[in-house]
GULUMLUM-579325 format. One record per residue (C-alpha): residue in one letter; x, y, z. Coordinates in Angstrom, 1 decimal. Each point is the difference from the previous one (the first is absolute). Example, Ala and Ser with C-alpha at 12.3 -4.5 7.8 and 13.67 -1.06 7.14 Angstrom:
<pts>
PT code     px     py     pz
PT    A   12.3   -4.5    7.8
PT    S    1.4    3.4   -0.7
</pts>
This chain:
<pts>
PT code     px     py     pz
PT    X  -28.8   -5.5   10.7
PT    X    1.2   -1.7    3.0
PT    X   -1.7    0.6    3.4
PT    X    1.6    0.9    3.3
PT    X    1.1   -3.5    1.5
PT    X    1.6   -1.2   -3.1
PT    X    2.3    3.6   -0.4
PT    X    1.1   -0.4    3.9
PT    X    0.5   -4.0    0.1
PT    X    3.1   -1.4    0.9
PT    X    1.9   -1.6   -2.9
PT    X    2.6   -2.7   -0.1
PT    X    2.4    2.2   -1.6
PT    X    0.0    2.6    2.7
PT    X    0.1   -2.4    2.6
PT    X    3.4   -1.2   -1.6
PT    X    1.3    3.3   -0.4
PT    X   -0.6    1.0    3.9
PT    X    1.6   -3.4    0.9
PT    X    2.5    0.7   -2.7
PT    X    0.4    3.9    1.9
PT    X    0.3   -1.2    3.3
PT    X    2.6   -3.4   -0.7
PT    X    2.3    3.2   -2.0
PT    X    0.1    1.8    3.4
PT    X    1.1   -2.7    1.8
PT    X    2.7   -1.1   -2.3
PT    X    1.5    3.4   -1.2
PT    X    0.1    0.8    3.8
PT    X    0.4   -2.6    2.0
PT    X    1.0   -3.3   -1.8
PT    X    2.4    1.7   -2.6
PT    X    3.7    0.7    1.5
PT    X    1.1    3.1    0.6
PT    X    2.1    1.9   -2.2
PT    X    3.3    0.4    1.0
PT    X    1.4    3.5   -1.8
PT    X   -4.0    1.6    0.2
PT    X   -1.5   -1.5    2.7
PT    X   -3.5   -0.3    0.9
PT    X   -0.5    3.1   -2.4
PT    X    0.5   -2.5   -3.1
PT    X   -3.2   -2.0    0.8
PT    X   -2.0    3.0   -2.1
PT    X    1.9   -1.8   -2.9
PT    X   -2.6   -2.9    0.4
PT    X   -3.2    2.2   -0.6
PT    X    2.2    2.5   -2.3
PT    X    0.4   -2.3   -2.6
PT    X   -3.2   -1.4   -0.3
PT    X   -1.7    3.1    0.0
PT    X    2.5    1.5   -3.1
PT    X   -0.9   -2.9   -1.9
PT    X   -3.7    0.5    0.6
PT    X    0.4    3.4   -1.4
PT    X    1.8   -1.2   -2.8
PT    X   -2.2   -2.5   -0.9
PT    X   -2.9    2.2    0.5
PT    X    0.8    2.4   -2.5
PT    X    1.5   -2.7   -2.5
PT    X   -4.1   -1.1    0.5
PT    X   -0.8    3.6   -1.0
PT    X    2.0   -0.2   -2.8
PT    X   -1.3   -3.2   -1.6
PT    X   -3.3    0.6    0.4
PT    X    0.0    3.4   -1.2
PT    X    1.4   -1.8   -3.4
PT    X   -3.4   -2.1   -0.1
PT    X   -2.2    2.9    0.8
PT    X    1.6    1.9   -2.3
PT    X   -0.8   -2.7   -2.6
PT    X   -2.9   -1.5    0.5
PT    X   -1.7    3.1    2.0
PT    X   -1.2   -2.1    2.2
PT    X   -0.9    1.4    3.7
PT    X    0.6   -3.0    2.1
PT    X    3.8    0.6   -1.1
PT    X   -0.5    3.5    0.8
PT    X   -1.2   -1.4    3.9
PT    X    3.1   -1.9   -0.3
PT    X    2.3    2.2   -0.3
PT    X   -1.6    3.2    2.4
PT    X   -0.2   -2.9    2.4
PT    X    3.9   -1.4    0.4
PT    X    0.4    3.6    0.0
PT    X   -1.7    1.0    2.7
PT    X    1.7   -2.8    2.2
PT    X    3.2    0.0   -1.5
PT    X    0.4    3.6    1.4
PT    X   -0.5   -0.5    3.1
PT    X    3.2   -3.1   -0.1
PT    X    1.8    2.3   -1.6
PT    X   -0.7    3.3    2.6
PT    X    1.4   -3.2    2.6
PT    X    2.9   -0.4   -2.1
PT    X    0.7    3.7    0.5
PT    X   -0.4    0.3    3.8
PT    X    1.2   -3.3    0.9
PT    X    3.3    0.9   -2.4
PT    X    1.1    3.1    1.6
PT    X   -0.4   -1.5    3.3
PT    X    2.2   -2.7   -0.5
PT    X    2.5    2.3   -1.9
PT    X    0.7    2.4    2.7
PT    X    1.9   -1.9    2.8
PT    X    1.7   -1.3   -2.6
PT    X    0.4    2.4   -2.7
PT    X    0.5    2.6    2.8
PT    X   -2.9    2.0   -2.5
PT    X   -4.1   -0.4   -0.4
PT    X    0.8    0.7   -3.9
PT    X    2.8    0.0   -2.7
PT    X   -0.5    0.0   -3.9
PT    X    1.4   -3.2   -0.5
PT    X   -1.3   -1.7   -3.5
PT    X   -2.6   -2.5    1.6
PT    X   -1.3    2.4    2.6
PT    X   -0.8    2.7   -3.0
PT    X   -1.5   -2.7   -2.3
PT    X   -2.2   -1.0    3.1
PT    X   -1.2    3.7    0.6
PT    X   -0.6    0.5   -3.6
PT    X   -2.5   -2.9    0.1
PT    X   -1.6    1.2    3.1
PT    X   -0.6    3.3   -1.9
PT    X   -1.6   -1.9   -2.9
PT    X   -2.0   -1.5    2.2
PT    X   -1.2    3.2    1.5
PT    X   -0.5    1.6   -3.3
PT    X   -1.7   -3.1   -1.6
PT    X   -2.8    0.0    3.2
PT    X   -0.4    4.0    0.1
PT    X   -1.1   -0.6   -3.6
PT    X   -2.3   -2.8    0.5
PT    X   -1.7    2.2    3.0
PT    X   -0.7    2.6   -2.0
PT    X   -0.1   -1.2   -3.5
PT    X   -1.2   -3.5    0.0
PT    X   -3.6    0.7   -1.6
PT    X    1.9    1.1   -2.8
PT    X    0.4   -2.5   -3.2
PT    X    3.0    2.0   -1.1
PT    X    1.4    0.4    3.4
PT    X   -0.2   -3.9    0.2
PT    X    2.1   -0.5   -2.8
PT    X    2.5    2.3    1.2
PT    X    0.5   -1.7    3.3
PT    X    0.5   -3.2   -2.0
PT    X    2.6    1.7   -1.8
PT    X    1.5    1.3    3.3
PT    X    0.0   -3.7    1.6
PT    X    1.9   -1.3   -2.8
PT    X    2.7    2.8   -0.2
PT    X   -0.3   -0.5    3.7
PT    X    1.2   -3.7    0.0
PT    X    3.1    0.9   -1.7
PT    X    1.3    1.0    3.5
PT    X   -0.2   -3.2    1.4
PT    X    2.7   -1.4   -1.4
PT    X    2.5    3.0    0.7
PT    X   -1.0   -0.5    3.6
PT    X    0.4   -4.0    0.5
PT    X    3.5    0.2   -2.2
PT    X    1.4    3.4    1.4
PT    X    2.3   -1.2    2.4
PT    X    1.8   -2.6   -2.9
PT    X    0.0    2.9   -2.2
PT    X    1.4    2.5    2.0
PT    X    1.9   -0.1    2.9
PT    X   -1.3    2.0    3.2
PT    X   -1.0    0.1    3.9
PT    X   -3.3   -3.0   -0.6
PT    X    1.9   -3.4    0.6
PT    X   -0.2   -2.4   -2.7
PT    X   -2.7   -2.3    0.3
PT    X    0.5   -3.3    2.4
PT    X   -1.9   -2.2   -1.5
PT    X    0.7   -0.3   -3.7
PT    X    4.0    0.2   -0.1
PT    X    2.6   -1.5   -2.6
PT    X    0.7   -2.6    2.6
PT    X   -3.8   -1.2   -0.1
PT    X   -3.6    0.8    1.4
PT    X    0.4    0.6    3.7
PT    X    3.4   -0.2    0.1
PT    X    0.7    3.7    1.2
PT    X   -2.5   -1.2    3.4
PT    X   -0.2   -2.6    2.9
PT    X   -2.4   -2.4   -0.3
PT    X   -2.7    1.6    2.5
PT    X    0.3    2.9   -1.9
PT    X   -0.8   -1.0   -3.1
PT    X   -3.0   -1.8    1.0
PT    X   -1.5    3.1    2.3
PT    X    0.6    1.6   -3.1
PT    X   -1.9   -2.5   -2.3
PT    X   -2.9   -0.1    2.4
PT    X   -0.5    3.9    0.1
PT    X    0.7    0.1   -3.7
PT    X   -3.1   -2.9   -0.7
PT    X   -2.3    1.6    2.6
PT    X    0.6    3.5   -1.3
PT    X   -0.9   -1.0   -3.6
PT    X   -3.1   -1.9    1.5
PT    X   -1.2    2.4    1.4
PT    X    0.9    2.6   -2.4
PT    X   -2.2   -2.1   -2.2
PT    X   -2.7   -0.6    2.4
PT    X   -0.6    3.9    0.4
PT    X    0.6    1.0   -3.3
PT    X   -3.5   -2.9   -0.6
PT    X   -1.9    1.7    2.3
PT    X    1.0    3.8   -1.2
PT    X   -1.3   -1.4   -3.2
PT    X   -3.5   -1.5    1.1
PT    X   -0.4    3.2    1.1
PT    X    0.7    1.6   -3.1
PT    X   -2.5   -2.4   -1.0
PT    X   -2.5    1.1    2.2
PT    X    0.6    3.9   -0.9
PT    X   -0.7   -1.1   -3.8
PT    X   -3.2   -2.0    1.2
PT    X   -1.3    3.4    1.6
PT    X    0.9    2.1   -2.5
PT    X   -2.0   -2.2   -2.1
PT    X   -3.2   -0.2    2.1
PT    X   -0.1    3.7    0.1
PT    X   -0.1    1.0   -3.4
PT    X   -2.4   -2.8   -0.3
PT    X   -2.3    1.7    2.3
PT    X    0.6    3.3   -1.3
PT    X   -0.9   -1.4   -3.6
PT    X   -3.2   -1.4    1.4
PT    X   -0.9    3.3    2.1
PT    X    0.2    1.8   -3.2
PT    X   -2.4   -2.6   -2.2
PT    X   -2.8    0.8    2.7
PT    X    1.1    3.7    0.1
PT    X    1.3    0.0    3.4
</pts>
């Protein structure tokens, strides 16, 4: 088990992803240009964005790995998968405020039932329902299996959410930066590359949390371990 200084010790990777954090301030908003239909109200798009796809991507993590642990039974994938969980739903409860405040002075409404919007709060309730589980069922081998099931049945949202709006036509714009005319095309330069920076430091540090929700995970294992260890050994001595 790993003492105190190496669980609290600063790490390259989190060092990136707070330069990483504080560069995607600056350019979403200051260096990037302002919108000129939206306004300054558009620079949420930057942070938007990157935080949907760390949702997606999250539970598309949940998914695969639930396919390994379901055959091989192995718990590492089982830490896997509760883990990109965990982290992916709090991206995607960003996605969720973040959207509604960029759709009201725009949409002139916090809410509407347009296809991509639904799809989004359908995964955020499978996300809610997949951790109430795991808080009170996780001990369970059977339970275990059943949120494996629910990941993968889960993951089949993703793609109704990232397609949606070339699917079906309503209020969420079309996406800016892959368009028939090309990758980026839809965006001005400085756009596109605020948005590539918060999209690479997002997924950094998506993966950088989602590492250290899993050493935990770990750690809870290692204890549960050395407990019944000492409870087997209490009752050889007839403790």
């Amino acid at each position: 088990m790993a003492g105190p200084s190496s669980r609290y010790r600063v790490t390259p990777l989190g060092v990136i992803c707070l330069i990483g954090l504080i560069v995607s301030l600056y350019l979403a908003l200051v260096w990037a240009p302002r919108e000129r239909v939206m306004g300054d109200i558009q620079r949420i798009m930057y942070f938007h964005v990157a935080t949907a796809w760390i949702a997606e991507l999250a539970f598309v993590l949940v998914g695969l790995s639930s396919v390994v642990y379901l055959w091989l039974r192995e718990r590492r994938w089982d830490i896997v998968a509760h883990s990109a969980a965990e982290v992916g739903f709090v991206f995607c409860c960003f996605v969720m405020i973040t959207g509604p405040i960029w759709g009201k002075p725009v949409w002139g409404t916090w809410w509407t039932w347009d296809p991509r919007l639904t799809f989004a709060m359908i995964l955020w309730l499978i996300y809610v329902a997949y951790l109430m589980l795991r808080a009170y069922g996780d001990d369970m081998p059977q339970m275990k299996q059943f949120l494996a099931v629910l990941g993968i049945l889960g993951t089949l949202d993703v793609p109704f959410i990232h397609f949606a709006t070339m699917w079906w036509r309503g209020l969420h714009p079309e996406s800016l930066t892959m368009t028939p005319e090309g990758f980026g095309a839809g965006m001005e330069r400085e756009m596109l590359t605020a948005m590539g920076v918060a999209v690479v430091t997002f997924t950094l540090l998506f993966f950088y949390l989602m590492g250290r929700r899993m050493a935990l995970e770990r750690m809870r294992d290692d204890v549960e371990e050395l407990r019944e260890r000492i409870e087997t050994a209490g009752e050889r001595v007839g403790v």
